[in-house]
C-alpha positions as CSV (number, residue, x, y, z in Angstrom):
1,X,50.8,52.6,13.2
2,X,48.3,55.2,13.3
3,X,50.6,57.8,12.1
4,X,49.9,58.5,8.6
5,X,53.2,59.7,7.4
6,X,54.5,56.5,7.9
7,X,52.8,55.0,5.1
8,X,53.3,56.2,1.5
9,X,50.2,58.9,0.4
10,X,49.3,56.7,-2.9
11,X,49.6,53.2,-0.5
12,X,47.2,55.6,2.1
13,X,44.5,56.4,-0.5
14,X,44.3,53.0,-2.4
15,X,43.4,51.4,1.0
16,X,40.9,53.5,1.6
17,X,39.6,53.5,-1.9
18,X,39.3,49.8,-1.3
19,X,37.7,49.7,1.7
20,X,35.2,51.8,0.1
21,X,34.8,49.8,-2.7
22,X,34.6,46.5,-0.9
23,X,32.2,48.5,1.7
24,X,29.7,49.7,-0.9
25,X,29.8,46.2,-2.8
26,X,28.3,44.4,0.2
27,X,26.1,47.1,1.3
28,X,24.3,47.4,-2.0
29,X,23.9,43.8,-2.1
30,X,22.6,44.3,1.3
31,X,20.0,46.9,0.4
32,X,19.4,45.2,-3.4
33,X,18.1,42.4,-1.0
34,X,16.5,43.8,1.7
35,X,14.3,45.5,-1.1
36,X,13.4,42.1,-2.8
37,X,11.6,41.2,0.6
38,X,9.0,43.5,-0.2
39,X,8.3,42.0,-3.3
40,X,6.2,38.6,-4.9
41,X,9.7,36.7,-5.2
42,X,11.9,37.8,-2.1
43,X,15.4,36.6,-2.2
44,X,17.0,33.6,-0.8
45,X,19.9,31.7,-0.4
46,X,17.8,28.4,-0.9
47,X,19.5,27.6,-4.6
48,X,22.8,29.0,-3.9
49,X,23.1,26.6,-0.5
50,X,21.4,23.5,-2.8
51,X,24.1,23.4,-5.4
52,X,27.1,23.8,-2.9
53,X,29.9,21.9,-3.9
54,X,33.2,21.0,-2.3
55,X,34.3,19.2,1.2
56,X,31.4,21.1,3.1
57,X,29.1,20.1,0.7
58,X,26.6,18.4,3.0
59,X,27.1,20.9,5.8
60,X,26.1,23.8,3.2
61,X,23.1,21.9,1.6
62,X,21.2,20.6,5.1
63,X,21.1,24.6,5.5
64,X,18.6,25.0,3.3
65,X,16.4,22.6,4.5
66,X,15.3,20.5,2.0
67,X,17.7,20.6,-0.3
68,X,16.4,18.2,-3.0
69,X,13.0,19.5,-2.6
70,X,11.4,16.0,-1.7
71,X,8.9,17.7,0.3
72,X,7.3,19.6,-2.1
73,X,6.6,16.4,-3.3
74,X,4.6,15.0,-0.3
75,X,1.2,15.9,0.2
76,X,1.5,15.5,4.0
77,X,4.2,18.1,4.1
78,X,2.9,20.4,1.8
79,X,-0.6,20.6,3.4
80,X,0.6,20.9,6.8
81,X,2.7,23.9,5.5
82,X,-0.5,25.3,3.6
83,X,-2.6,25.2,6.5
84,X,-0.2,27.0,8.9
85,X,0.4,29.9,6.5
86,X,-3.4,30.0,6.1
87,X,-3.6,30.8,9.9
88,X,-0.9,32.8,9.9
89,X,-2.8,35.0,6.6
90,X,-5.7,35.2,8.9
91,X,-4.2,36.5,12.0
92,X,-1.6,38.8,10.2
93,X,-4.7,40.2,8.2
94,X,-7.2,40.2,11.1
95,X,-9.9,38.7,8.6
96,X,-13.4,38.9,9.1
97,X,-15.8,36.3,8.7
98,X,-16.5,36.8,5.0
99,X,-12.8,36.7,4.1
100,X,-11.9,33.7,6.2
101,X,-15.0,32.1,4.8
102,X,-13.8,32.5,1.6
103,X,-9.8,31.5,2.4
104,X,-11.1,28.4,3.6
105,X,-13.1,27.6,0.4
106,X,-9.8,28.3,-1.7
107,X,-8.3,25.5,0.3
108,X,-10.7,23.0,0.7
109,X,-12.9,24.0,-1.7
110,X,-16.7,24.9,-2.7
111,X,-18.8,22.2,-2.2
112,X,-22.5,21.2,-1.1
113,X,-23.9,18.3,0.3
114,X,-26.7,16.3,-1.8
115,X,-27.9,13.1,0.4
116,X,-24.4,11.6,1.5
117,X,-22.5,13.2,-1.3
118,X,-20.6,16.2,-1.6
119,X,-20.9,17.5,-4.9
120,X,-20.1,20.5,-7.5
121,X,-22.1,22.4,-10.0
122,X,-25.3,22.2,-7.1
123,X,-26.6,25.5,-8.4
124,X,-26.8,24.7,-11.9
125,X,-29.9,25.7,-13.9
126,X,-32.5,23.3,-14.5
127,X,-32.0,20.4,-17.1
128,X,-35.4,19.7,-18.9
129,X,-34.3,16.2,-20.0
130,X,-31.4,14.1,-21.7
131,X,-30.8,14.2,-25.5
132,X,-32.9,11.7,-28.1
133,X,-34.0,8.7,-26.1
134,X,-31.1,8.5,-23.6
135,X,-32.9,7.2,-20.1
136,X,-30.1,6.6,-18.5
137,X,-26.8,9.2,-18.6
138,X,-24.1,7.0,-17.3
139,X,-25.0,3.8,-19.3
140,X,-25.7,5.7,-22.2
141,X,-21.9,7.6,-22.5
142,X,-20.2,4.5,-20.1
143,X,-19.5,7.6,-17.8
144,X,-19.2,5.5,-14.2
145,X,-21.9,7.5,-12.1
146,X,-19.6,7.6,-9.4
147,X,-18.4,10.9,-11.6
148,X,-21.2,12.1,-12.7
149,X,-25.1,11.6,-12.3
150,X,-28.4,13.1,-13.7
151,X,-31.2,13.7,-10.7
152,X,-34.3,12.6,-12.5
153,X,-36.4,14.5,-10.3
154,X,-34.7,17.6,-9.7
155,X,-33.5,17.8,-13.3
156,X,-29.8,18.6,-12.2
157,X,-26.4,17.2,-12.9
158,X,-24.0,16.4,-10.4
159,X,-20.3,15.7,-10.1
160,X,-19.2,14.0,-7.2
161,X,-16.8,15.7,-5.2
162,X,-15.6,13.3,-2.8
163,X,-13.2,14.3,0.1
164,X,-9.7,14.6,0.0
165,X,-9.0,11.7,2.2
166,X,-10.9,9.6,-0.7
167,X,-8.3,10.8,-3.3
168,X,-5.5,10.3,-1.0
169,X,-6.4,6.5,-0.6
170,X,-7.3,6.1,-4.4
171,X,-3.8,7.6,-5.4
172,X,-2.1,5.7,-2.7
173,X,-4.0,2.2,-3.5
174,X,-6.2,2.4,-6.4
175,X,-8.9,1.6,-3.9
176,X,-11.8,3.5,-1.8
177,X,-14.9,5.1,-2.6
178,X,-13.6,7.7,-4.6
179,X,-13.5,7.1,-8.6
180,X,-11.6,10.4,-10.0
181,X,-12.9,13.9,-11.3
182,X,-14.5,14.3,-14.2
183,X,-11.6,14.3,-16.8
184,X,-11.8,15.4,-20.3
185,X,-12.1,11.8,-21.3
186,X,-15.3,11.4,-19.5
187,X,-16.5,15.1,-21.1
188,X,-15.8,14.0,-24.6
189,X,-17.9,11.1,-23.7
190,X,-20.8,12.9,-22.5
191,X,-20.6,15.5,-25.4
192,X,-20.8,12.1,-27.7
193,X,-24.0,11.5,-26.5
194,X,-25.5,14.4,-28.9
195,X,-23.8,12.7,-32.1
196,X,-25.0,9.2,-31.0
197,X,-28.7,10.5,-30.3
198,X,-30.0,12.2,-33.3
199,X,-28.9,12.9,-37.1
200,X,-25.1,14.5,-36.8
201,X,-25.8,16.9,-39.6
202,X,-28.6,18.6,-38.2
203,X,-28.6,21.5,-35.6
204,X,-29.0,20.6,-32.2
205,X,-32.1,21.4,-30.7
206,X,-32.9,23.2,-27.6
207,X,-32.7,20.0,-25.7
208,X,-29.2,19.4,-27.3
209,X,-27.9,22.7,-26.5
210,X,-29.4,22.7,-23.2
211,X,-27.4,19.2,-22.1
212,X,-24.2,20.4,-23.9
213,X,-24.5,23.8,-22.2
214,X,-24.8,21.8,-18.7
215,X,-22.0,19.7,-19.5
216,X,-19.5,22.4,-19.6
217,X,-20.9,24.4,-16.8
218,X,-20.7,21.6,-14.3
219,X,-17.0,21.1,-16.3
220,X,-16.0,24.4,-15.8
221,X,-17.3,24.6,-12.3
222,X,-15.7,21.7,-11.0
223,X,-12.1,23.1,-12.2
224,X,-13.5,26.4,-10.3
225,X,-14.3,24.8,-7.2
226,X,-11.6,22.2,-6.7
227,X,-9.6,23.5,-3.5
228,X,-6.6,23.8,-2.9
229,X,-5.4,21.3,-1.3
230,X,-7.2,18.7,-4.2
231,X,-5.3,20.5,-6.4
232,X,-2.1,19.0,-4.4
233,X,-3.7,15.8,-3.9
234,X,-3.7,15.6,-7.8
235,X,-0.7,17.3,-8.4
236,X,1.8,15.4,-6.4
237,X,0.0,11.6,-7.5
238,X,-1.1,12.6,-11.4
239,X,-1.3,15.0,-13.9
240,X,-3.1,18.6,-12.0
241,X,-4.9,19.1,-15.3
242,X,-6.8,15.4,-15.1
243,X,-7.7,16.4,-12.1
244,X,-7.0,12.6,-10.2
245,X,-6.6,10.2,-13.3
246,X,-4.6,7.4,-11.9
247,X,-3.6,7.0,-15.4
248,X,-1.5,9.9,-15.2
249,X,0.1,9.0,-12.4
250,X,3.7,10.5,-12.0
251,X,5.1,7.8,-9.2
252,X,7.3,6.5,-11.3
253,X,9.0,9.5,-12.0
254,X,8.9,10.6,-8.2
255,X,10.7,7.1,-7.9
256,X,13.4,7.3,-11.0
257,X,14.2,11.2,-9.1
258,X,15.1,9.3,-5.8
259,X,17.3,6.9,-8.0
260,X,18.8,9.5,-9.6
261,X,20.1,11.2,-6.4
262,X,21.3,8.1,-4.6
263,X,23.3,7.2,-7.6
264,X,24.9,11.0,-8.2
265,X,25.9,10.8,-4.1
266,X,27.4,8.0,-4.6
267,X,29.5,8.7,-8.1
268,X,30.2,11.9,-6.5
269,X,31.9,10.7,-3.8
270,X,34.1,8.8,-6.1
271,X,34.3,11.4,-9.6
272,X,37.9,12.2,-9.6
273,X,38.7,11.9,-13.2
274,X,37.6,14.7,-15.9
275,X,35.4,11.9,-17.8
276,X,34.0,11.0,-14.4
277,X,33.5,15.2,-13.3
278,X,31.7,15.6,-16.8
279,X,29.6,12.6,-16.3
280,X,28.4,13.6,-12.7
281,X,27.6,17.1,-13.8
282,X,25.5,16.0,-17.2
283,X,23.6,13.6,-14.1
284,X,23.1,16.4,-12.4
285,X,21.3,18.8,-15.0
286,X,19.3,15.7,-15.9
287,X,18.3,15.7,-12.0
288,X,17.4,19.1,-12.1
289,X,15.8,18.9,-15.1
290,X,13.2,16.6,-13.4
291,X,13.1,18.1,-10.4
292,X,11.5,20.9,-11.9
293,X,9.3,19.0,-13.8
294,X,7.9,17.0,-10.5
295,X,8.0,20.1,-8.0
296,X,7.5,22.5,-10.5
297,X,3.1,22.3,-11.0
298,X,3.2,22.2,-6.7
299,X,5.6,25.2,-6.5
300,X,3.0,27.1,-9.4
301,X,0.0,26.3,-7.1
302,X,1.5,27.6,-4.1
303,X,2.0,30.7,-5.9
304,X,-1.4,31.1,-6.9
305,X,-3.2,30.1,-4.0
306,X,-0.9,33.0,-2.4
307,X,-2.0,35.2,-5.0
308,X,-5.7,34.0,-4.9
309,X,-5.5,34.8,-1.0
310,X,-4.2,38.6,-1.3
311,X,-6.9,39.3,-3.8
312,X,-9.3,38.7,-0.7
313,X,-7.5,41.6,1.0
314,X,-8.8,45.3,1.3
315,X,-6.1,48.2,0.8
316,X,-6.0,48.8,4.4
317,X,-5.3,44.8,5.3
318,X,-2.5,44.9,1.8
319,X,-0.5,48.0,4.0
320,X,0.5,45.8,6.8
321,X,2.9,43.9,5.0
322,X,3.6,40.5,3.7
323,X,2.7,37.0,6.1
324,X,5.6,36.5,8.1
325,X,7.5,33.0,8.0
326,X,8.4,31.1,11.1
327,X,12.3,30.3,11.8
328,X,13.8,27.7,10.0
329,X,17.6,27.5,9.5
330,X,17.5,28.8,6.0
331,X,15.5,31.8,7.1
332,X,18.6,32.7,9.5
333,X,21.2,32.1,7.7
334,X,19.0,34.8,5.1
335,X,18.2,36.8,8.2
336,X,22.0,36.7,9.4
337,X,23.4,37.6,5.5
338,X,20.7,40.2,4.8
339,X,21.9,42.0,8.1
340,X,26.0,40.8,7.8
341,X,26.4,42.7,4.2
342,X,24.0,46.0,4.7
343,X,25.6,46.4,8.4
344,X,29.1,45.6,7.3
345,X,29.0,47.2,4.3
346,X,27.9,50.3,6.3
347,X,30.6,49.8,8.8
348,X,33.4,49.8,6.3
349,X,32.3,53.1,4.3
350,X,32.4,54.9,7.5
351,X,35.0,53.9,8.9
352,X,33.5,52.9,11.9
353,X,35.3,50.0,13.9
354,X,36.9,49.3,10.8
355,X,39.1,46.0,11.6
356,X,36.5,44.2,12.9
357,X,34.0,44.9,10.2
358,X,37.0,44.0,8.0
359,X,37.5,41.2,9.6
360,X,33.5,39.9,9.6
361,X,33.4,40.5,6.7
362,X,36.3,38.5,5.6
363,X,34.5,35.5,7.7
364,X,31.3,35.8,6.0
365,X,32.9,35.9,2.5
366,X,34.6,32.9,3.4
367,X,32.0,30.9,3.7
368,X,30.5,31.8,0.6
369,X,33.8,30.9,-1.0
370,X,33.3,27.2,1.1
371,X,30.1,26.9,-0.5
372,X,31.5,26.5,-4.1
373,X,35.2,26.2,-3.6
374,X,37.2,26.0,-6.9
375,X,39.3,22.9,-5.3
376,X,40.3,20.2,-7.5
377,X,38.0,17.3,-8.0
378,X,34.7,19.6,-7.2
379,X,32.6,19.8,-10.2
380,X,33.2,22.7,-12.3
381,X,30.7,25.8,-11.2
382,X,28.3,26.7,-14.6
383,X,28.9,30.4,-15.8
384,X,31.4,32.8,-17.4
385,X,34.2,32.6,-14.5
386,X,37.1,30.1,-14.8
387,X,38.8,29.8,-11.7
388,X,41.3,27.1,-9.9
389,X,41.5,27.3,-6.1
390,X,41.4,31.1,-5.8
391,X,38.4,32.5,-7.2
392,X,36.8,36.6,-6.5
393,X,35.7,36.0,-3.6
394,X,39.0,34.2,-1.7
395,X,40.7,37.7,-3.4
396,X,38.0,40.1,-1.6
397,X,38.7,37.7,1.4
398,X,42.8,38.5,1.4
399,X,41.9,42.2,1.1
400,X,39.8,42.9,3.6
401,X,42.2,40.7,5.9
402,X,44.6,43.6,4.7
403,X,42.4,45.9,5.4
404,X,42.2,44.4,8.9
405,X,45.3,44.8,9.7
406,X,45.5,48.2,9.1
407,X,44.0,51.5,10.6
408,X,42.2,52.5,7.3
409,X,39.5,53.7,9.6
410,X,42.1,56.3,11.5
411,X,42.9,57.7,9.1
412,X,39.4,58.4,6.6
413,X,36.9,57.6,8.8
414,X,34.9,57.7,12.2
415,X,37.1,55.6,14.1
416,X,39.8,58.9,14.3
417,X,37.0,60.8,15.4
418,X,35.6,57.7,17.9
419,X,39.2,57.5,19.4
420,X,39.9,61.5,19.3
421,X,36.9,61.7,21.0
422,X,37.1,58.6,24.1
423,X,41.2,59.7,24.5
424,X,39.6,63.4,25.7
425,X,37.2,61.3,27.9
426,X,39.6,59.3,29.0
427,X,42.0,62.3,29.8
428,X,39.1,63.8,31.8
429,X,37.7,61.1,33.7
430,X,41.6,61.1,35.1
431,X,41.5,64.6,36.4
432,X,38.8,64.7,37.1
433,X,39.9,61.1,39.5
434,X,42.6,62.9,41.2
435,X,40.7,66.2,41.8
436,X,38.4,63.9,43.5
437,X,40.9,61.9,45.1
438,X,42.5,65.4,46.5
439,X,39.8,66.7,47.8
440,X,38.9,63.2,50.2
441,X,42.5,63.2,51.3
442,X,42.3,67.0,52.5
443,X,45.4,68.1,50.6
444,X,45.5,70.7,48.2
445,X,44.9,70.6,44.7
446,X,48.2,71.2,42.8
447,X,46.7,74.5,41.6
448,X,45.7,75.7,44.9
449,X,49.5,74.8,46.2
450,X,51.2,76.1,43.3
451,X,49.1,79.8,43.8
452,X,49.9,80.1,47.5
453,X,53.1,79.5,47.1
């Protein structure tokens, strides 16, 4: 089968043409990939896995990990996975003290401690005295001086920071020490005060612009100095810009996103009529639709407490590379994919143990074809390709079978100069065995003989 005249020359050159094509496909892919590692947004198979359809649906999904992104909706989860990569930063980056110092502050925050308080905005400025005849801040603006307080002897405002364990357990019950952030509910409030104090027409005096100045600096400040990890606390229980208002609280979305998947598991176990396909696949935009909306501020924050954390770095510590990520399934089935296409893809340009890179290949295709199978009564894949049962990849799948089965390699590639090469070795090593073998048995070589004869 090796012989080449046996085949027809335009049958000989399309093969190889294809293996060359199919080779260079998978390897660019490869390399496009590989490259995206070096960058903010590395590539994944996360949303490819996510939105598998078919009759290994679940198999394909569980891959992934979390595959409707509950976690990133669980403060627990999502801390514990903060706090590990901020170890991981530190080692990676060998920090020093000032750096880690500062790391730490981005997560839990910057805070002081005033009596048996921790509070924001310590380092404000002096405040002379409140507006008009205002004596007393919070019963004059019905701001709860759990919030916010004015320090009659120092002259200083002061927004409580509580600790995080105090949001958790007012989110969770409505109970505890802790009585929210100062929200732009309360600010409005306390900017009142000027209006209610003194004739609205006239220009604020010094006093005036002194509290109002104040005001927004502690306001500002305690947006700055939230960490991290309050952030979440806020985020994943309420609205991240009210900063805790249990108002604002987003359970009950959190709950209807559950609902929603239960129900679409169920009906899609069922769909198998086109008004019952369309049905499930409008449910399921609406469920990403949400999803997005729920994960999507936590996913944001991530990102900048990622990018917050690199601006930290000098250009020396930037040159070692990003944090690497422990092993999860989804990471090695990325790993394994990253390596299957550039290796492969390699493999089949050269020629180089063609039939069983044609063969991997085929395997690893067909999986991706399992993923989001065409089959009847699987939910129609979104984009411009139309396709029943036999889709691109199931046709790259049959080729490179055909490929397989064929010494495409023998004749363009390094497998004819692989097998010229180990038949020469092989045709040596077996003289060079019965030269050996002649000489312990004492008879002549058949050289010797043949001369003396």
């Amino acid at each position: 089968m090796t012989d080449i005249r046996r085949y027809p020359l335009a049958a000989v050159v399309l093969l190889v043409v294809l293996r060359l094509a199919i080779g260079w496909q998978l390897l660019y892919e490869g390399l496009w990939k590989i490259d995206t590692l070096r960058s903010p947004r590395p590539w994944t198979s996360s949303g490819y896995l996510k939105n598998s359809v078919g009759p290994m649906r679940s198999t394909f999904r569980n891959m992934a990990g979390d595959p409707d992104e509950l976690d990133w909706l669980d403060y627990e989860k999502v801390s514990v996975r903060w706090k590990a990569w901020s170890a991981r930063f530190q080692k990676h980056y060998r920090l020093d003290k000032t750096q880690a110092t500062k790391l730490n502050q981005l997560l839990q925050g910057s805070t002081s401690k005033v009596g048996d308080r921790l509070v924001f905005a310590q380092e404000l400025k002096a405040l002379p005295e409140l507006p008009g005849d205002a004596k007393n801040l919070n019963e004059a603006t019905r701001v709860s001086d759990q919030v916010i307080w004015f320090d009659q002897t120092k002259k200083r405002l002061y927004v409580n920071a509580g600790k995080t364990s105090d949001v958790l357990e007012f989110f969770n019950s409505g109970k505890g020490d802790f009585r929210g952030f100062l929200t732009p509910s309360d600010k409005a409030r306390l900017d009142a005060l000027i209006k209610t104090t003194g004739n609205e027409d006239a220009e604020p005096g010094p006093v005036a612009v002194g509290y109002l100045k104040a005001v927004n600096t502690v306001f500002e400040r305690q947006k700055k100095g939230l960490g991290y990890l309050r952030k979440l606390a806020a985020a994943v229980n309420g609205d991240p810009d009210m900063h805790g208002n249990a108002g604002w609280q987003r359970v009950g979305k959190v709950d209807e996103y559950r609902q929603m998947l239960d129900e679409y598991e169920a009906n899609y176990v069922k769909a198998g009529t086109a008004f019952e396909q369309d049905h499930l696949q409008y449910t399921w935009r609406k469920i990403q639709t949400l999803r997005a909306e729920l994960t999507g501020p936590v996913k944001a924050m991530e990102a900048e407490l990622k990018d917050a954390a690199s601006k930290l770095l000098t250009v020396d510590q930037r040159s070692r590379g990003p944090v690497g990520e422990p092993m999860t399934v989804l990471k090695f089935a990325d790993t394994m994919t990253i390596i299957g296409l550039t290796a492969l893809g390699a493999m089949l340009i050269t020629g180089m143990f063609t039939r069983f890179a044609a063969a991997a290949a085929a395997f690893m295709l067909f999986n991706f074809y399992m993923a989001m199978p065409p089959f009847p009564g699987v939910p129609e894949l979104p984009g411009p390709e139309h396709s029943f049962i036999v889709n691109k990849n199931l046709i790259e799948v049959f080729a490179l079978l055909a490929i397989a089965a064929l010494p495409t390699g023998m004749w363009f590639g390094l497998d004819g100069v692989l097998s010229t090469f180990f038949s020469r070795w092989k045709a040596d090593s077996k003289i060079n065995s019965s030269l050996r073998s002649t000489v312990a048995t004492g008879d002549e070589a058949p050289e010797a003989a043949s001369v003396t004869t």
